[in-house]
MIVOBA-431947 format. One record per atom (N, C-alpha, C): x, y, z; chain; atom name. Coordinates in steps of 0.2 Angstrom, whole numbers. Example, Ala and Ser with C-alpha at 12.3 -4.5 7.8 and 13.67 -1.06 7.14 Angstrom:
! MIVOBA-431947
      px      py      pz   vextor   balum
      66     -28      39        A       N
      62     -22      39        A      CA
      66     -16      39        A       C
      64     -11      35        A       N
      68      -5      36        A      CA
      64       0      39        A       C
//
This chain:
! MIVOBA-431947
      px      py      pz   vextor   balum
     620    -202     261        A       N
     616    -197     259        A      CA
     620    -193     253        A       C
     627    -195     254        A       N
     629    -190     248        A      CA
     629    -195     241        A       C
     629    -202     243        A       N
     629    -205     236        A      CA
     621    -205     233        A       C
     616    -202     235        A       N
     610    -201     232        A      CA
     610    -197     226        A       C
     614    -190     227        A       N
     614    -187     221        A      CA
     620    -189     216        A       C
     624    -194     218        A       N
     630    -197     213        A      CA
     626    -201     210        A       C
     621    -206     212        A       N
     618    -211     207        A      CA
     610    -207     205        A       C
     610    -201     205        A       N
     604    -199     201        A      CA
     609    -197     195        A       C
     614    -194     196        A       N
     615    -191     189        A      CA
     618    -197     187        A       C
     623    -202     190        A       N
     624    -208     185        A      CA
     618    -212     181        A       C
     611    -210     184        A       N
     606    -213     180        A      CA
     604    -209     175        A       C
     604    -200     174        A       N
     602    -197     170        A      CA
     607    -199     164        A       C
     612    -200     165        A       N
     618    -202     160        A      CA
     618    -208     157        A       C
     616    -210     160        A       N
     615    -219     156        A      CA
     610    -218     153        A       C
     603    -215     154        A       N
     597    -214     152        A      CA
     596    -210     145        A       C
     602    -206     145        A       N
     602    -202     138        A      CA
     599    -194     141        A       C
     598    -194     148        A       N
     597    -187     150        A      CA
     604    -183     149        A       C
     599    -173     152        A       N
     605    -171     149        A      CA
     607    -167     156        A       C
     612    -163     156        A       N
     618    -161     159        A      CA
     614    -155     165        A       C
     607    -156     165        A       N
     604    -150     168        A      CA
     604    -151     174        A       C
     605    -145     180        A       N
     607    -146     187        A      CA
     600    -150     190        A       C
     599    -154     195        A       N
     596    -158     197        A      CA
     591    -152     202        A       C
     594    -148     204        A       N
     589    -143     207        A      CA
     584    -140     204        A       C
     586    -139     197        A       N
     581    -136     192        A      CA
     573    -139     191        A       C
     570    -133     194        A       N
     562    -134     191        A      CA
     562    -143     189        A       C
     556    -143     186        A       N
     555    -150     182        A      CA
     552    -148     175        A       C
     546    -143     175        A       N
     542    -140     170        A      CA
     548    -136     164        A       C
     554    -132     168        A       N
     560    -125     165        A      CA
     564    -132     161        A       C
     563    -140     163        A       N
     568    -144     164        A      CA
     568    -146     157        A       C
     559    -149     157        A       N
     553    -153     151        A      CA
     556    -147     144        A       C
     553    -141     147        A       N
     554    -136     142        A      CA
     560    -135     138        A       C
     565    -134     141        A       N
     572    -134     137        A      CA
     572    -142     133        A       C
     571    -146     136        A       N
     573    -154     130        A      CA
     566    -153     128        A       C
     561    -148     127        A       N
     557    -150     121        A      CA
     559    -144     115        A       C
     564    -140     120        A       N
     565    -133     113        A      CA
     572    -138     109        A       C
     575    -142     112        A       N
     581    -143     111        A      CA
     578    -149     105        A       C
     576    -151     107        A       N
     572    -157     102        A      CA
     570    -155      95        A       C
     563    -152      97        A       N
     561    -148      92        A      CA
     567    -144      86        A       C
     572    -142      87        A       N
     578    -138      84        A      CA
     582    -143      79        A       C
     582    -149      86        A       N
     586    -155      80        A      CA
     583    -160      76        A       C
     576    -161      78        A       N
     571    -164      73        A      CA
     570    -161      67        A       C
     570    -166      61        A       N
     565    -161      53        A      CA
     559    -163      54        A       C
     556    -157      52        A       N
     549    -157      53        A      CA
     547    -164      51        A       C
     539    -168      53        A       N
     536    -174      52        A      CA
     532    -176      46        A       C
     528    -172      48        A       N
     522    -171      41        A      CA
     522    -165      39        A       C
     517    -164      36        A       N
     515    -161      28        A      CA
     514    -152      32        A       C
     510    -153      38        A       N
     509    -147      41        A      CA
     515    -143      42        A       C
     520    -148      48        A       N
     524    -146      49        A      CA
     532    -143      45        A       C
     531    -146      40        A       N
     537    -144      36        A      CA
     533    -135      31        A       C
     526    -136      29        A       N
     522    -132      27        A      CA
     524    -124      33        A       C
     524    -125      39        A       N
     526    -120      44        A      CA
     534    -120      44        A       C
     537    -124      41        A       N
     544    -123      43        A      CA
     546    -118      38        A       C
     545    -122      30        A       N
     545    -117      24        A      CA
     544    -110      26        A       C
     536    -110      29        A       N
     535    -102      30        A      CA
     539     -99      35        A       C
     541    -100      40        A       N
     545     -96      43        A      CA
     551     -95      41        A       C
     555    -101      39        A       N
     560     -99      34        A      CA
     560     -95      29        A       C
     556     -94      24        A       N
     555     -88      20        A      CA
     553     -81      21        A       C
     547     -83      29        A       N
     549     -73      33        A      CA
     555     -71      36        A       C
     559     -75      37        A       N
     568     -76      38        A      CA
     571     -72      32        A       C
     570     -74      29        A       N
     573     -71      22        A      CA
     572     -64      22        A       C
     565     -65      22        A       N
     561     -59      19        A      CA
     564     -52      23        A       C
     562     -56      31        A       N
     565     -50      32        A      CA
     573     -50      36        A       C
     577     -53      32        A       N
     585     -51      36        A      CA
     587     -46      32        A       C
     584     -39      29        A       N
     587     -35      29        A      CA
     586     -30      34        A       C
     581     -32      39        A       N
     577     -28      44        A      CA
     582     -25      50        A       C
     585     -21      52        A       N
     590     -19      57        A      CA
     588     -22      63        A       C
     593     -22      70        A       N
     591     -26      73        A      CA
     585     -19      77        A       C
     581     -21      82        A       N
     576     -17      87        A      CA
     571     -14      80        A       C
     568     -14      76        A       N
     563     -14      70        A      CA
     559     -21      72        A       C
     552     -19      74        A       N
     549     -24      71        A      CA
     543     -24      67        A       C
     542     -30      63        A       N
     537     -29      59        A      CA
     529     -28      60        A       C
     529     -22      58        A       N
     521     -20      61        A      CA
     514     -22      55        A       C
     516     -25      48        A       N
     513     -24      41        A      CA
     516     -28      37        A       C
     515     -32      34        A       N
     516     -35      29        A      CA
     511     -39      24        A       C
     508     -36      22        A       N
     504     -37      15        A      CA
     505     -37      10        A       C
     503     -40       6        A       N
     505     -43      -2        A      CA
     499     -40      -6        A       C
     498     -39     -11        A       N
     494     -37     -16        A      CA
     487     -41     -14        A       C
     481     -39     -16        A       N
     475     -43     -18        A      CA
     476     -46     -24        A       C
     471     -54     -24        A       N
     474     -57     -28        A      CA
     469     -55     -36        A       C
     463     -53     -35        A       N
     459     -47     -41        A      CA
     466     -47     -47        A       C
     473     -42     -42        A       N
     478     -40     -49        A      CA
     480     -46     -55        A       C
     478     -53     -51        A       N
     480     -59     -58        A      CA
     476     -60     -61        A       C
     470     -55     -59        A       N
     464     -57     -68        A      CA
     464     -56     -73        A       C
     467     -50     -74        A       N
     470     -48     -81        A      CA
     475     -51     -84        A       C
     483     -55     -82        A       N
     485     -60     -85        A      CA
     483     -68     -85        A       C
     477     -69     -80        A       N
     475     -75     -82        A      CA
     468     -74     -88        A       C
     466     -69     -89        A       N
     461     -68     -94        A      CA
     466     -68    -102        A       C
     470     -63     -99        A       N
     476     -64    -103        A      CA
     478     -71    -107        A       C
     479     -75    -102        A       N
     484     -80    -106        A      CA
     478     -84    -108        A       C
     471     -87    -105        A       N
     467     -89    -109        A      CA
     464     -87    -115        A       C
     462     -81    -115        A       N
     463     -78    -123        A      CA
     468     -79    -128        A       C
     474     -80    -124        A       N
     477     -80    -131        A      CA
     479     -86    -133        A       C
     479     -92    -126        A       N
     477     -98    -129        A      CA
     471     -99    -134        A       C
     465     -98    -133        A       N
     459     -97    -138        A      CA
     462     -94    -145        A       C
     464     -88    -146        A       N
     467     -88    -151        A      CA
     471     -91    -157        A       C
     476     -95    -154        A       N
     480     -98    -156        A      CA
     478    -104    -157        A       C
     474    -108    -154        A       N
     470    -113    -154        A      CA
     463    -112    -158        A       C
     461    -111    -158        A       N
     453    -111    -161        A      CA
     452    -105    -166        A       C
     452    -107    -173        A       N
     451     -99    -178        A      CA
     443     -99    -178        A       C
     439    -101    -173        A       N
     429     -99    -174        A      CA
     432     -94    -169        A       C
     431     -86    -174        A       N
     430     -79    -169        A      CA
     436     -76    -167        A       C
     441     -77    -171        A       N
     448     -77    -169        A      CA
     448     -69    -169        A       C
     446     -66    -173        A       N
     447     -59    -172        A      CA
     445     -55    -168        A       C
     438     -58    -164        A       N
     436     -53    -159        A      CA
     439     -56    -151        A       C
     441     -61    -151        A       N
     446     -65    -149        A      CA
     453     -60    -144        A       C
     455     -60    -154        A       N
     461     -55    -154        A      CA
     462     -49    -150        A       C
     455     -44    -152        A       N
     454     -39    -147        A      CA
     455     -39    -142        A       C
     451     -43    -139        A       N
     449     -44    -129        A      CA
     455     -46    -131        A       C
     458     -50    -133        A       N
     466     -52    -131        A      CA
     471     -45    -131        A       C
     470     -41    -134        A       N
     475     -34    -133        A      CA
     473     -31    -129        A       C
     468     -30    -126        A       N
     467     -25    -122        A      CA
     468     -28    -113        A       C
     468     -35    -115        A       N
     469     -40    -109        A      CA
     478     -37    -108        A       C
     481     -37    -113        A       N
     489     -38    -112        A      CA
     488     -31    -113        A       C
     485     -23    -113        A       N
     487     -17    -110        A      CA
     486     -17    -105        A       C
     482     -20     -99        A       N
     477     -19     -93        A      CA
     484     -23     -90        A       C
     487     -28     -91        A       N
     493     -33     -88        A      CA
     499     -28     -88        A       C
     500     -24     -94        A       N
     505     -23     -97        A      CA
     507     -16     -90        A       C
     502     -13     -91        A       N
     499      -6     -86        A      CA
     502      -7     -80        A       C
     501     -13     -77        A       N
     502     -13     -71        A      CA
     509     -14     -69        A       C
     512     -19     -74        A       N
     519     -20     -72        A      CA
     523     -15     -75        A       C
     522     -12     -80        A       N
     528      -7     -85        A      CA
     524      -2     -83        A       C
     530       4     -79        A       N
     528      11     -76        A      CA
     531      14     -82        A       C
     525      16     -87        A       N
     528      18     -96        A      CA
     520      21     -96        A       C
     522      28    -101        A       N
     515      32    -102        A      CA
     511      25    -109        A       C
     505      27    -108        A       N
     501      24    -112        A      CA
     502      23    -118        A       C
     505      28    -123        A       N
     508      27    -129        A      CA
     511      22    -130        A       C
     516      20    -125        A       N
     521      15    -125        A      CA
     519       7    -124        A       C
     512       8    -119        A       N
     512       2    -117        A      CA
     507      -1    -121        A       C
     502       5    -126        A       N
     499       3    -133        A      CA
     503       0    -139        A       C
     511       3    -140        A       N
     513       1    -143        A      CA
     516      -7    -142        A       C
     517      -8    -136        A       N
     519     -15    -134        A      CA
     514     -19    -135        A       C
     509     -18    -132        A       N
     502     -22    -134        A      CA
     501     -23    -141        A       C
     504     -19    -145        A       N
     500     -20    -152        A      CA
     505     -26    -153        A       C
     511     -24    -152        A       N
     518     -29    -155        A      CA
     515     -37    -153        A       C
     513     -37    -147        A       N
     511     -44    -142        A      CA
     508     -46    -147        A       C
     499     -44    -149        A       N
     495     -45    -152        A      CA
     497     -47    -160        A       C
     502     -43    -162        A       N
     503     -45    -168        A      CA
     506     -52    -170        A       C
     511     -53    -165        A       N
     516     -59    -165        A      CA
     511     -65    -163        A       C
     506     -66    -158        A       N
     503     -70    -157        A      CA
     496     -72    -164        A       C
     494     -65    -166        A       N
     489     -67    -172        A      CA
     495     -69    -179        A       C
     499     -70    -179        A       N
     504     -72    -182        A      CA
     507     -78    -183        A       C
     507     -81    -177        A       N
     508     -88    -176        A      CA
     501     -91    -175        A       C
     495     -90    -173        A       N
     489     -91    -174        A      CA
     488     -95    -182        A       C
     489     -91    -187        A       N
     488     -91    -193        A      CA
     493     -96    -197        A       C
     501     -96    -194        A       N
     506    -101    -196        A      CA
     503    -105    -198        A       C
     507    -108    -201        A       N
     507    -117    -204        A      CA
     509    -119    -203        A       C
     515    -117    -198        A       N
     518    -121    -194        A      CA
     517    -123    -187        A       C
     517    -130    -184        A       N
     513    -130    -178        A      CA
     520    -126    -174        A       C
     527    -126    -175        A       N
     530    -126    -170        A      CA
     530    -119    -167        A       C
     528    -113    -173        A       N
     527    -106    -170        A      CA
     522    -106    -164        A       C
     517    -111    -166        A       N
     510    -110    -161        A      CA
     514    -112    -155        A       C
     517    -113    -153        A       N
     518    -120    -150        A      CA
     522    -113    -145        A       C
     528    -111    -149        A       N
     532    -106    -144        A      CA
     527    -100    -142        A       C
     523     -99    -147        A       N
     518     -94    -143        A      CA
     515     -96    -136        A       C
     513    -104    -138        A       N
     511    -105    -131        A      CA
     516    -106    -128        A       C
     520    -106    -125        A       N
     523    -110    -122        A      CA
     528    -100    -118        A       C
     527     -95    -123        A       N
     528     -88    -119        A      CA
     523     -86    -114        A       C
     517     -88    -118        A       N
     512     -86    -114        A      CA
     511     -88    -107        A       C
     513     -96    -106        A       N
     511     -98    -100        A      CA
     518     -95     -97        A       C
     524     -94    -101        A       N
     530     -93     -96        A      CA
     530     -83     -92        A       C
     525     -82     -99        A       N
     524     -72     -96        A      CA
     519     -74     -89        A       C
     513     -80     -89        A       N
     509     -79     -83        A      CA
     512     -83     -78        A       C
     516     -87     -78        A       N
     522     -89     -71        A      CA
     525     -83     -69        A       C
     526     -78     -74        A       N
     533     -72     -72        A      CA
     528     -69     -66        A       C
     518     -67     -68        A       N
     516     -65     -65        A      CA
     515     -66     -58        A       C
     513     -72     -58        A       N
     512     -76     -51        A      CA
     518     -75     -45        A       C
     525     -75     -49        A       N
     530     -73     -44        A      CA
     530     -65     -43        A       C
     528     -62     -48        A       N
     528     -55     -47        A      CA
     523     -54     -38        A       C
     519     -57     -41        A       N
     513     -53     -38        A      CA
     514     -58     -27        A       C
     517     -63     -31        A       N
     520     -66     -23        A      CA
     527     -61     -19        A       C
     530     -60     -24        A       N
     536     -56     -21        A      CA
     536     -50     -20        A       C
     529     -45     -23        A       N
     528     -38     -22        A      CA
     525     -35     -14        A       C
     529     -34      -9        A       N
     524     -33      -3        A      CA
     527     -26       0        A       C
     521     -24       3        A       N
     522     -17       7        A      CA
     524     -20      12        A       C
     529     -17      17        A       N
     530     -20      23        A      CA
     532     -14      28        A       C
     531     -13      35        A       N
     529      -6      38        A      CA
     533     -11      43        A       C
     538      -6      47        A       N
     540      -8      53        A      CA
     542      -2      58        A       C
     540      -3      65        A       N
     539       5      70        A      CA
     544      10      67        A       C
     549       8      61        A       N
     553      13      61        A      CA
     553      16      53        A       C
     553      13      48        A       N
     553      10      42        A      CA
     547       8      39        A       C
     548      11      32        A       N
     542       7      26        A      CA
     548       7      20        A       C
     546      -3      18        A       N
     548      -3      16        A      CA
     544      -3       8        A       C
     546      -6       0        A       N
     545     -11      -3        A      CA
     547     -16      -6        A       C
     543     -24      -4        A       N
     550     -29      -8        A      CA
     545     -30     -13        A       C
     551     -31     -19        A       N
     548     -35     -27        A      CA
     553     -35     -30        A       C
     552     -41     -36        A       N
     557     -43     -39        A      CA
     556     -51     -39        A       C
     559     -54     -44        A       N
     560     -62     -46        A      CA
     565     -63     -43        A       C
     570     -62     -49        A       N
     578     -64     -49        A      CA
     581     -60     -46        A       C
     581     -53     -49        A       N
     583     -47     -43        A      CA
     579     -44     -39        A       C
     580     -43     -32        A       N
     576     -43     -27        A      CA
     578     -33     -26        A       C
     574     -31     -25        A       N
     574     -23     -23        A      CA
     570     -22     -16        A       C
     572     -19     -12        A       N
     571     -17      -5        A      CA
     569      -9      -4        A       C
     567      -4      -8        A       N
     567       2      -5        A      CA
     563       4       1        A       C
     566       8       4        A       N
     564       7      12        A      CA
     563      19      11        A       C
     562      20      16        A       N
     562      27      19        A      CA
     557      28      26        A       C
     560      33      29        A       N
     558      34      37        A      CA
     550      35      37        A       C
     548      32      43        A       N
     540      34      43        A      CA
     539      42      45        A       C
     544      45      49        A       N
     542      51      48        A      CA
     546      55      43        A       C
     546      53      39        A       N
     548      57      31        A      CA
     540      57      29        A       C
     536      52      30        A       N
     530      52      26        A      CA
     526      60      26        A       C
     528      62      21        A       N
     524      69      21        A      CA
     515      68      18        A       C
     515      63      16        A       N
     510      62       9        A      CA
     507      57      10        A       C
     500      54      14        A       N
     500      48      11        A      CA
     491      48      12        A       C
     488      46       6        A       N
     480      45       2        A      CA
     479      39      -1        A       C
     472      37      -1        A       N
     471      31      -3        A      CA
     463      32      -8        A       C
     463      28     -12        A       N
     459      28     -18        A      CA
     456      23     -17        A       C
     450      21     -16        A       N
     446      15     -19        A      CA
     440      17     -24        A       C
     441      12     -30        A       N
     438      12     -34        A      CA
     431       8     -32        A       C
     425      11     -37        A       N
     418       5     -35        A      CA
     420      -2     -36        A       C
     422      -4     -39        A       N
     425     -13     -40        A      CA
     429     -15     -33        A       C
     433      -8     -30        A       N
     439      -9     -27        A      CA
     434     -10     -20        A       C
     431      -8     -18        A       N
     427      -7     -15        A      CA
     420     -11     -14        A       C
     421     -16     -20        A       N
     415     -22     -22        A      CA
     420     -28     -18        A       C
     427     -28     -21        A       N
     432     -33     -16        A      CA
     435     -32     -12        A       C
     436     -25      -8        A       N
     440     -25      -4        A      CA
     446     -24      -4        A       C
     449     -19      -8        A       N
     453     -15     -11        A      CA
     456      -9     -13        A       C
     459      -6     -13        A       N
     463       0     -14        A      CA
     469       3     -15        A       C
     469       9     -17        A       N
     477       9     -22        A      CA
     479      15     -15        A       C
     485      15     -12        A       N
     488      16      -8        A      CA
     493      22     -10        A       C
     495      29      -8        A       N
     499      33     -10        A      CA
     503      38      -6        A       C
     510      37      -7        A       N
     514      41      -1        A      CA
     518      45      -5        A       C
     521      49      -2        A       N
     526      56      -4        A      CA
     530      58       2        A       C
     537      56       0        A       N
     543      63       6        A      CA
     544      67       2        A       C
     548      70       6        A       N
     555      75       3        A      CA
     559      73      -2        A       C
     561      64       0        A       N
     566      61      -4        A      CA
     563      58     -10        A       C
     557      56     -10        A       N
     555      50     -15        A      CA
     551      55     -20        A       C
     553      54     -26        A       N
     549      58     -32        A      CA
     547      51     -38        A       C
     544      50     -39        A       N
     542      46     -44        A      CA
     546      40     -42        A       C
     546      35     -37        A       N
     549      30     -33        A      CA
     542      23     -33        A       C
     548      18     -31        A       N
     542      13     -31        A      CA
     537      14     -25        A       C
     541      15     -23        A       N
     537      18     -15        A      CA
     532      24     -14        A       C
     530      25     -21        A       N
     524      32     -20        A      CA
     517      28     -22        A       C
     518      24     -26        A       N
     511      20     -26        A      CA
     511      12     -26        A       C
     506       9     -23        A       N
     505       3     -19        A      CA
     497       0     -22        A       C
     497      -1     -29        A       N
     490      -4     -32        A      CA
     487     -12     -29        A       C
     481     -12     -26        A       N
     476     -18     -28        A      CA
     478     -19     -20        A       C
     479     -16     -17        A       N
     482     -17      -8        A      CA
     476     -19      -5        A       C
     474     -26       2        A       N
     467     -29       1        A      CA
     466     -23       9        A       C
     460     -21      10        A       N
     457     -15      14        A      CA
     464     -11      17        A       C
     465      -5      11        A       N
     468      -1      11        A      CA
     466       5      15        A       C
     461       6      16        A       N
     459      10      22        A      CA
     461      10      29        A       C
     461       5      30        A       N
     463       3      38        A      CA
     471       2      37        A       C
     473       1      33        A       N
     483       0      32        A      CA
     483       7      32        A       C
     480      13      28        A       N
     483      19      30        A      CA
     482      25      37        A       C
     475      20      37        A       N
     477      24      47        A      CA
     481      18      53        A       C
     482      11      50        A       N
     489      11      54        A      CA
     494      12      53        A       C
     495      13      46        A       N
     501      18      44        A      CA
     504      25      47        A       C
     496      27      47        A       N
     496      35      54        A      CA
     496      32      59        A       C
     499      28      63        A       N
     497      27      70        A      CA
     505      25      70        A       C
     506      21      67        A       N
     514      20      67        A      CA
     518      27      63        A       C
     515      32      61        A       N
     520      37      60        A      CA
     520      41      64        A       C
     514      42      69        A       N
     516      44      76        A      CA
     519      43      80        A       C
     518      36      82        A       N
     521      34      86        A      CA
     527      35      88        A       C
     533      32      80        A       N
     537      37      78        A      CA
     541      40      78        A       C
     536      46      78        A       N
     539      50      79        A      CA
     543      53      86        A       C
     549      60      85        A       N
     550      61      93        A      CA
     548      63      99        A       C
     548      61     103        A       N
     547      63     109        A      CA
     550      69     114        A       C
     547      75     113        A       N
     550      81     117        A      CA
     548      81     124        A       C
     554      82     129        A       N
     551      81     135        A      CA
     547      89     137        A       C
     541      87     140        A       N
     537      94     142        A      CA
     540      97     150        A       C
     539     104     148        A       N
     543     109     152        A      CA
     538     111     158        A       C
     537     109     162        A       N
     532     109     169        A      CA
     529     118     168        A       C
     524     119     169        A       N
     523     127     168        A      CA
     521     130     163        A       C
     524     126     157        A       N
     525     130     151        A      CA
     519     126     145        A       C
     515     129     142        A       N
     508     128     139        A      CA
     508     129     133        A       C
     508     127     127        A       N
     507     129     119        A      CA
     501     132     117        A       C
//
């Protein structure tokens, strides 16, 4: 009787089993050499590796997060905000490309690069007129060259300004955890501004009739501590409605708990 459990585990050992007590469950057994496997395997196919990417980049994303914070939000902009740079960058390819109509062209191309220009540069409108005028001019300028090679860098800005955007607008997200609101954005340099959920003294939301035609809203908070910060407005948010009353629901929660005094009534 006793050499029954000496030639099971010399069988698990030549089989390539592993080191787990033979009284263990069979189910708790299967499970571990399927979490073990899974851990040492690379993904297979195309799904697979697709799900590993993504978990590894909510890894990233969020290893600034303190440990017992969990994530309660995380949304990324509606994607409405890339029309104006892909309106953008096609206009100005036509531009540059084609002189039937180039002048009015031009136009809808400058007002394409204030509406793009707006969203990304927190600059008073003077400013971001004057930059749009500068864009428009550089481009109706190379337009007109007789050199192909200026057209060529013009295009060649233009699709590198509408790359910058798509990462913008991938890298830009609100993100709310029981304790914490953050925002991440940033390409190259990455910015993290964070503050307390109950700091939130301030928080309103706007939908526009368009905004409201897709399912969108501009999102607005205010502390004590945040004055003109990234984190006081939150544009093109997809059902902003419903993220600021779970944003109130998570700043209740919260908030502290006072123990109540038996007898005693406010």
């Amino acid at each position: 009787m006793v050499a029954i459990p000496l030639v099971r585990r010399l069988l698990l050992a030549t089989s390539g089993g592993d080191d787990l007590p033979s009284d263990e469950p069979k189910p708790a057994r299967h499970s571990r050499q399927a979490g073990r496997t899974a851990e040492e395997r690379p993904p297979s196919t195309l799904a697979n590796w697709s799900a590993y990417l993504r978990a590894r980049a909510r890894q990233r994303r969020y290893a600034h997060i303190p440990p017992g914070d969990h994530v309660e939000i995380d949304q990324r902009q509606h994607p409405m905000v890339l029309v104006a740079p892909a309106l953008r960058t096609l206009l100005g390819v036509v531009t540059l490309l084609s002189p039937v109509g180039q002048l009015q062209t031009l136009v809808l191309f400058g007002l394409t690069v204030a509406a793009s220009l707006r969203h990304r540069v927190s600059a008073p409108w003077p400013r971001v007129l004057l930059l749009s005028g500068a864009v428009v001019v550089l481009v109706g300028l190379a337009g007109t060259a007789s050199s192909g090679s200026w057209t060529g860098l013009a295009l060649l800005g233009l699709i590198i300004w509408l790359v910058d955007d798509l990462l913008d607008w991938h890298s830009d997200r609100l993100v709310v955890t029981n304790r914490r609101l953050y925002r991440l954005y940033g390409v190259v340099t990455t910015h993290r501004p964070s503050m307390s959920l109950t700091g939130v003294v301030f928080i309103d939301v706007s939908v526009s009739p368009v905004g409201r035609m897709f399912g969108y809203g501009t999102l607005m908070l205010d502390s004590a501590a945040q004055r003109d910060a990234p984190l006081q407005r939150f544009d093109f948010l997809p059902d902003a409605v419903n993220l600021q009353q779970r944003i109130l629901e998570l700043r209740q929660a919260a908030l502290p708990k006072f123990p109540t005094i038996p007898g005693v009534t406010m």
